[in-house]
ZATOR-683206 format. One record per residue: residue in one letter; x negated, y negated, z negated of N, C-alpha, C, O, CB in turn. Coordinates in steps of 0.05 Angstrom, whole numbers, plus 5000, padded with zeros to 4 digits. Glycine has a CB too. Layout:
BEGIN
aXYZXYZXYZXYZXYZ
...
This chain:
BEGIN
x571921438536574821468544574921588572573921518593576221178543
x576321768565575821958597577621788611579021618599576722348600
x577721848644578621648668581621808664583021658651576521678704
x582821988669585422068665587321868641589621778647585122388655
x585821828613586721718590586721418599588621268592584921808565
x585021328613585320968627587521048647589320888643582020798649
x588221258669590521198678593821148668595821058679590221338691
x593221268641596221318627596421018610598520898607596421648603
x594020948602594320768594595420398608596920228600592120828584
x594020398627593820298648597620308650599420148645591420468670
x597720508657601620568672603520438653605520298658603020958674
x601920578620604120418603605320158599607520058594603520438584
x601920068605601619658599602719578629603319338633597119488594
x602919728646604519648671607919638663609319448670603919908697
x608919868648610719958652611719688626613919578625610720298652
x609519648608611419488584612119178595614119058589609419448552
x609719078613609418898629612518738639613818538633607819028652
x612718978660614918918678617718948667619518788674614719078702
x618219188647620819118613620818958604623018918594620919228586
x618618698599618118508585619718248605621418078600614618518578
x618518298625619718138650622018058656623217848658619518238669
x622318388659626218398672627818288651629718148657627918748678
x626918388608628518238583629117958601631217928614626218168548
x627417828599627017588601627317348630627217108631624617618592
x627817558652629817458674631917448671633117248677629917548693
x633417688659635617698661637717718635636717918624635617878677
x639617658621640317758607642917828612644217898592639817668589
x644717818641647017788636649117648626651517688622646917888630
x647017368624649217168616648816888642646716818654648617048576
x651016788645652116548658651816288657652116118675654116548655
x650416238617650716088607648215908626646516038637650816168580
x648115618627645315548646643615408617644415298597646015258681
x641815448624639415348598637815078612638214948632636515648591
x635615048589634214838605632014928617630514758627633414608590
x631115298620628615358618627215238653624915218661628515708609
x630115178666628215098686627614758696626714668717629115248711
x628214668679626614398671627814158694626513998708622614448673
x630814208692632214038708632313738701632913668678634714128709
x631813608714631913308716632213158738631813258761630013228708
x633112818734634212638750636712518750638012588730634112728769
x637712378764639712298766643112408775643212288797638812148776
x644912508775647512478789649212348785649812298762648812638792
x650512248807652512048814654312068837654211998861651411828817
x656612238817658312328824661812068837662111818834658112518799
x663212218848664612038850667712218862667812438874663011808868
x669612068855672812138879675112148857675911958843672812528901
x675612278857678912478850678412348819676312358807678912968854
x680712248811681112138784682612408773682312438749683011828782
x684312628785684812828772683612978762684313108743685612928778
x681212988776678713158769677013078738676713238720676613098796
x676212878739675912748715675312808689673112808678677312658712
x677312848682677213008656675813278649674913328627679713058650
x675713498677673413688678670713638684668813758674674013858694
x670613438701667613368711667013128694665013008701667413298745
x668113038674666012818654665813168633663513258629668412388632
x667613278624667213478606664013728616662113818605670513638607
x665213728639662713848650660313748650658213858643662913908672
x660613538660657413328659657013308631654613328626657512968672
x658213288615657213298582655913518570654213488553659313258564
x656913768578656014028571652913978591650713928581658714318581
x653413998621650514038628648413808622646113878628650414088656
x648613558612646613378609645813508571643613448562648112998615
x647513668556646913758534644713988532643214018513649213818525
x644914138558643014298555641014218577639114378577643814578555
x640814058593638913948603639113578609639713418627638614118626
x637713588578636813258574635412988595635512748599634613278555
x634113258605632412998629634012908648633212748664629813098648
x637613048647639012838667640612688668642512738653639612888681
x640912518680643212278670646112358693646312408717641611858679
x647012358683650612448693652012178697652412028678652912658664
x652512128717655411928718658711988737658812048761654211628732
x659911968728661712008749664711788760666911718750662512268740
x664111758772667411428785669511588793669311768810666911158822
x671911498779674711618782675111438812677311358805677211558752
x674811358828675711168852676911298872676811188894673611028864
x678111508870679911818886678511818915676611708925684211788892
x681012018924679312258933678112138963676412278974681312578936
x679011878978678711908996675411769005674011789025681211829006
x675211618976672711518972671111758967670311838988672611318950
x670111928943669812188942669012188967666912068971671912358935
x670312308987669512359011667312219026665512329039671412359022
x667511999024666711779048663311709028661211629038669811409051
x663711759005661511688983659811998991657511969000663111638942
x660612238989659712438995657612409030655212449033662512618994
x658812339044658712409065656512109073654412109087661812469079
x657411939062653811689065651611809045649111809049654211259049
x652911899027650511989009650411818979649011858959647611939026
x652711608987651511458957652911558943652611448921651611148949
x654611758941654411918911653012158921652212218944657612008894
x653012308894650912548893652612738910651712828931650112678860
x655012778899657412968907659812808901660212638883657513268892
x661212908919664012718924666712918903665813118891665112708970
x669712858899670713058891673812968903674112718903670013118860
x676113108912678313118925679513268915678413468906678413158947
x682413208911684313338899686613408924689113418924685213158874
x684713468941687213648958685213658980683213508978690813488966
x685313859008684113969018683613749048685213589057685314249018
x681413799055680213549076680613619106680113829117676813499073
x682113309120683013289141681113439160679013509148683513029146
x681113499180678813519205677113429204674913529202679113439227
x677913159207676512909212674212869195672112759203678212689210
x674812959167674212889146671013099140669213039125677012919128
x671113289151669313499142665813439149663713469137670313789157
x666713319174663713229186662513549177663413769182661712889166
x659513429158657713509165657413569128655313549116655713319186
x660413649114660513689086661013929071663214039072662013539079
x659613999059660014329046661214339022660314249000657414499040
x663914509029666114479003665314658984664114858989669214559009
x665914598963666514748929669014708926669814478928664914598899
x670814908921672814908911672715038882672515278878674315008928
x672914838862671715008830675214968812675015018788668014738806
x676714928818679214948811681314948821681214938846679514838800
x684314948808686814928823688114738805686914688784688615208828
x690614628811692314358790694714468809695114558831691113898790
x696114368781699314368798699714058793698313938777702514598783
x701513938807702313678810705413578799707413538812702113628839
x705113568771708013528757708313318770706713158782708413498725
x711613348766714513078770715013058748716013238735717713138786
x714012698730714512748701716712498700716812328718711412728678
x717912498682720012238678719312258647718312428633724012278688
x720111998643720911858603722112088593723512218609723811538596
x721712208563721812298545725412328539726812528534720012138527
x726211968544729311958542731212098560733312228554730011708544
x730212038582731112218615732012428609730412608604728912318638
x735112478606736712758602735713048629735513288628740712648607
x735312858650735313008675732613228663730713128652734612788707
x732813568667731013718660729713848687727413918686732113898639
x731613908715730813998731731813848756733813708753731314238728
x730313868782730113798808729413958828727114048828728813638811
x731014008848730114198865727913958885728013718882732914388882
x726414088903724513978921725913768933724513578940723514158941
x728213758937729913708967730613378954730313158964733513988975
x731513458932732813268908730713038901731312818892733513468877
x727513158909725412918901724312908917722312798909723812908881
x724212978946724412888973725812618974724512408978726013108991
x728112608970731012498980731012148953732111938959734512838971
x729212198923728012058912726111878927726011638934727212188897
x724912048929721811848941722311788966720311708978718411998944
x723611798973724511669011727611479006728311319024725612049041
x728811498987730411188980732611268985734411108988729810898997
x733411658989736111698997737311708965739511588962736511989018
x736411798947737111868924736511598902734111568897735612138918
x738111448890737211178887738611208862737711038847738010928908
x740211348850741511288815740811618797741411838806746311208816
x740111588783740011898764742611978757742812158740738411888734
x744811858768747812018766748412248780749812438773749911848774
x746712188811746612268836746112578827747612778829744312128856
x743312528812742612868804743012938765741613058748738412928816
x744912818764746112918731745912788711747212808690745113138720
x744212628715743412358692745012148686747412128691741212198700
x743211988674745511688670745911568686744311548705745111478653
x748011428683748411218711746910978715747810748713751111098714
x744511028719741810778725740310768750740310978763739310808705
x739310598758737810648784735210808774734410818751736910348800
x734510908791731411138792729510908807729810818829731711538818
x727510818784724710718784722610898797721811078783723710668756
x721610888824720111078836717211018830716710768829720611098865
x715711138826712811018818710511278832710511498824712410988776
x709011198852707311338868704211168866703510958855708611358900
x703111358880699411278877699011128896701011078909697111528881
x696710998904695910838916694110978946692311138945694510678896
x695110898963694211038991691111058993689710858994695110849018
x690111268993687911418992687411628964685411758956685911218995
x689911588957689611818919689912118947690712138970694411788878
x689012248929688812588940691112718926691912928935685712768932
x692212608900694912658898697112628904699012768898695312638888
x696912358925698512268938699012448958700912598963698012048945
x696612398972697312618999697812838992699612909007695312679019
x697313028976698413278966701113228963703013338974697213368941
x701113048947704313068946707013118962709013258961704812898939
x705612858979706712769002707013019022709213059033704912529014
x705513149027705813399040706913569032708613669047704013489044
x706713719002708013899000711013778993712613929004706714078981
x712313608983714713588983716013409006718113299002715213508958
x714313389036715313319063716813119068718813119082716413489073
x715312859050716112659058714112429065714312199057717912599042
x710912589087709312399086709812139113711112169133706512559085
x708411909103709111649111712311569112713111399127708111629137
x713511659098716411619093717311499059719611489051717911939099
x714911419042716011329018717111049015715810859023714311359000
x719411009004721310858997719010599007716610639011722710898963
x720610329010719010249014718210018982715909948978719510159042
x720109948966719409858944717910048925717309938904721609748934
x717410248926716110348906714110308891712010338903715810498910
x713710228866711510208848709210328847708910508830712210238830
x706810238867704910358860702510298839702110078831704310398879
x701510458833700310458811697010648823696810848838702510608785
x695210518811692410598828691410888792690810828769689110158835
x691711088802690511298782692011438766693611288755688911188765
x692211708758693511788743694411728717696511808708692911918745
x692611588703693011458677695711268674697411258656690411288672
x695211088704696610918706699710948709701510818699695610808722
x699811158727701911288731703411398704705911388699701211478750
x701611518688703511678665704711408651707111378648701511918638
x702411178640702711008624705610848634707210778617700110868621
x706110778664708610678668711310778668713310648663708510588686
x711211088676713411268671713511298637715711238627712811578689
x712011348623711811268594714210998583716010998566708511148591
x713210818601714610548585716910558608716410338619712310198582
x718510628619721610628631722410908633721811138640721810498663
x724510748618726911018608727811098641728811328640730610858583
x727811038660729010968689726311118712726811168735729410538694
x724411158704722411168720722111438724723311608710720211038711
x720211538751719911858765717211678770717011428775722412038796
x714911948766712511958779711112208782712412408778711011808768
x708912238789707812478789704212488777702612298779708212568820
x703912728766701112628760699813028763700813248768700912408720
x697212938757695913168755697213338723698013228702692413078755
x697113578727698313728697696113598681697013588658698314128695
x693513498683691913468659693013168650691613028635688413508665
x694313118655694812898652697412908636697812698624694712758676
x699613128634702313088616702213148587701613378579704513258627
x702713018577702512908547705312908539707012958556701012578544
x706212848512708612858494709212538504711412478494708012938457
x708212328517709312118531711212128547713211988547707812018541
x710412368566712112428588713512598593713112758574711212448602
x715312708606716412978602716813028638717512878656719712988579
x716113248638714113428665717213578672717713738654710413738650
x719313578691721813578709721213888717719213908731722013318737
x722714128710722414408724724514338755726714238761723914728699
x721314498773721614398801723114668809722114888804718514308819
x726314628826727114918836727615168814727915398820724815018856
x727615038786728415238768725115278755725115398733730115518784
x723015218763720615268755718615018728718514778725719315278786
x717715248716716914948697713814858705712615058714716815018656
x712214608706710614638717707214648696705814468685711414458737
x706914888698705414958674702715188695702715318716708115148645
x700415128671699015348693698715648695697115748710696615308693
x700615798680701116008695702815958710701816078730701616198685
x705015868719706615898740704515818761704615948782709315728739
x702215598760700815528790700315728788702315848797698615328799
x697915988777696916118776698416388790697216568803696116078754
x700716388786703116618794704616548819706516658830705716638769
x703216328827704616118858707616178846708716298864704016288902
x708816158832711916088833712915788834715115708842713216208805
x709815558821710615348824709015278835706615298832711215228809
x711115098862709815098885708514838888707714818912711515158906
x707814578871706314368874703714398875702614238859706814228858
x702314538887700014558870698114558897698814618920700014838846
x694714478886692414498907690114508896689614528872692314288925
x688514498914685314558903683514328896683614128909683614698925
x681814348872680514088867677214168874676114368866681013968831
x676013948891674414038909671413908907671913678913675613988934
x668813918902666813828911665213888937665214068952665813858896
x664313748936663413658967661113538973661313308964665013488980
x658513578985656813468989654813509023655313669042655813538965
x653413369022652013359049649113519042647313419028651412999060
x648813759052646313909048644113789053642013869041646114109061
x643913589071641313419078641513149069640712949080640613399109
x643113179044642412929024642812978996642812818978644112689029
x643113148996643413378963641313368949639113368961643713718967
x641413378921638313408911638613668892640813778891636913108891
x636913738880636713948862638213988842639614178838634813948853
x638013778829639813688799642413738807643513928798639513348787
x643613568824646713558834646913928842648714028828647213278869
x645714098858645814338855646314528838647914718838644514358861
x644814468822644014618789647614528779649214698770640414398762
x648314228784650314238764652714318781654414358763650713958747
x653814358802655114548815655614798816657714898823654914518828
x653014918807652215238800653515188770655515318765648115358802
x652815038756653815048728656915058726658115198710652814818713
x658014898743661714908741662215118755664515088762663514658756
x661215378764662315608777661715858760662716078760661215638804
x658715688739659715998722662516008702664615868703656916098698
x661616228683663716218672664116038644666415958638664116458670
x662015988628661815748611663515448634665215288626657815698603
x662415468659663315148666666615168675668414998677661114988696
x666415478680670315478692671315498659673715488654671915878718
x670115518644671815538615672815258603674715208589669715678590
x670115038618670114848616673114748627675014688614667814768624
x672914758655676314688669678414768661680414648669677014778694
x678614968644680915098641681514978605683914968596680415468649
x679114888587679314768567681314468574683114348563676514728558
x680014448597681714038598682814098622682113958641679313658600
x684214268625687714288644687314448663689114618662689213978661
x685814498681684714628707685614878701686514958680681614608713
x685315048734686515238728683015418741682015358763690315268743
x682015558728679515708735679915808762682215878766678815948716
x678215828783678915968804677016378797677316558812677615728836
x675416388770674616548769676016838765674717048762673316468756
């Protein structure tokens, strides 16, 4: 075999080599596999709005990688935080964006958006509210549903429990924070919230959009209905970012991998399957 005929040969098995390679690094897809042999524990924690994407998500990634165990605690957002930032959860999660105070030494993910319906009972004639109108609700100026077109009954106010991240969202964007009525019904979680506006014909609450169901009926804010294209189109203006969060020098691999997984596009398909609005 003459030496010219070993160089061509030689170039080819180089050349099939490294085609063989690149197939098989790359294909152009998002999807995450198990080929890189993820395992361990996460233990997750915060935002009960979040919930419904991040148990959905943790189900998809513990499906394609078995060796890890997923948990996650609805105990909102302000825990989230405080769980993030000692370390005893893996990653924390917030449903609205973090104080100063709050950031320390924590690196945000923002992997979705929510708008924040005003839902009342099914029976509730009332269909729309301007901002001002559920301001003037939740601060005790607005006290009968006659006031704003309804029946002549008192308005049952029902809010979250101090440290929800919906709360404070709320509370901010419709500018009545530390000013809520002072009898108001609180209720600890979004579940809780729908389930009591559910059972009174009389009641106003608010919840995450993943959360409105044929129980409740979701109030067009300022003429706006609150649905996720309108967040998506900012016309309806309740709305904020749902957030993970973790401490880089207490992070582990696994918890990484599954953060990378909710940003492709399989895991934003995931959010946008159970209410979320994709930030992709």
């Amino acid at each position: 075999m003459s030496k010219s005929f070993k160089k061509v040969l030689v170039s080819l098995l180089v050349g099939a080599t490294v085609l063989t390679l690149a197939g098989c690094g790359s294909s152009g897809s998002t999807t995450a596999t198990t080929s890189d042999a993820i395992s361990g524990e996460i233990n997750g924690g915060g935002s009960t709005s979040v919930l419904k994407v991040i148990d959905a998500a943790g189900s998809e990634f513990t499906a394609l990688n078995p060796e890890v165990k997923f948990t996650y605690s609805g105990t909102g957002s302000s825990d989230g935080i405080k769980g993030a930032t000692a370390g005893t959860y893996s990653f924390g999660c917030a449903s609205r964006d973090l104080k100063t105070e709050e950031k320390g030494s924590l690196t945000e993910l923002v992997f979705a958006f929510d708008g924040i319906a005003v839902v009342v009972n099914p029976a509730n004639t009332v269909t729309n509210l301007t901002t001002e109108q559920v301001q003037k609700i939740y601060m005790g100026e607005i006290t009968n549903w006659s006031e704003v077109g309804g029946a002549d009954a008192p308005i049952v106010v029902v809010s979250r429990e101090d440290g929800s991240g919906t709360r404070g969202a709320f509370e901010e964007m419709v500018k009545f924070e530390e000013k809520l009525k002072p009898d108001a019904t609180i209720k600890e979680g979004n579940g809780n919230v729908q389930s009591t506006v559910a059972g009174n014909e009389n009641s106003i609450g608010y919840v995450s959009l993943t959360f409105v169901d044929k129980t409740v009926k979701a109030i067009d804010i300022d003429g706006v209905k609150a649905t996720v294209d309108n967040v998506k189109n900012k016309t309806y203006k309740i709305s904020r970012p749902f957030l993970a969060m973790y401490d880089k020098s207490k992070v582990d691999d696994a918890t990484l991998a599954f953060l990378d997984f909710l940003m492709t596009k399989d895991g934003q398909a995931i959010v946008e399957e159970h209410g979320g609005i994709s930030v992709l």
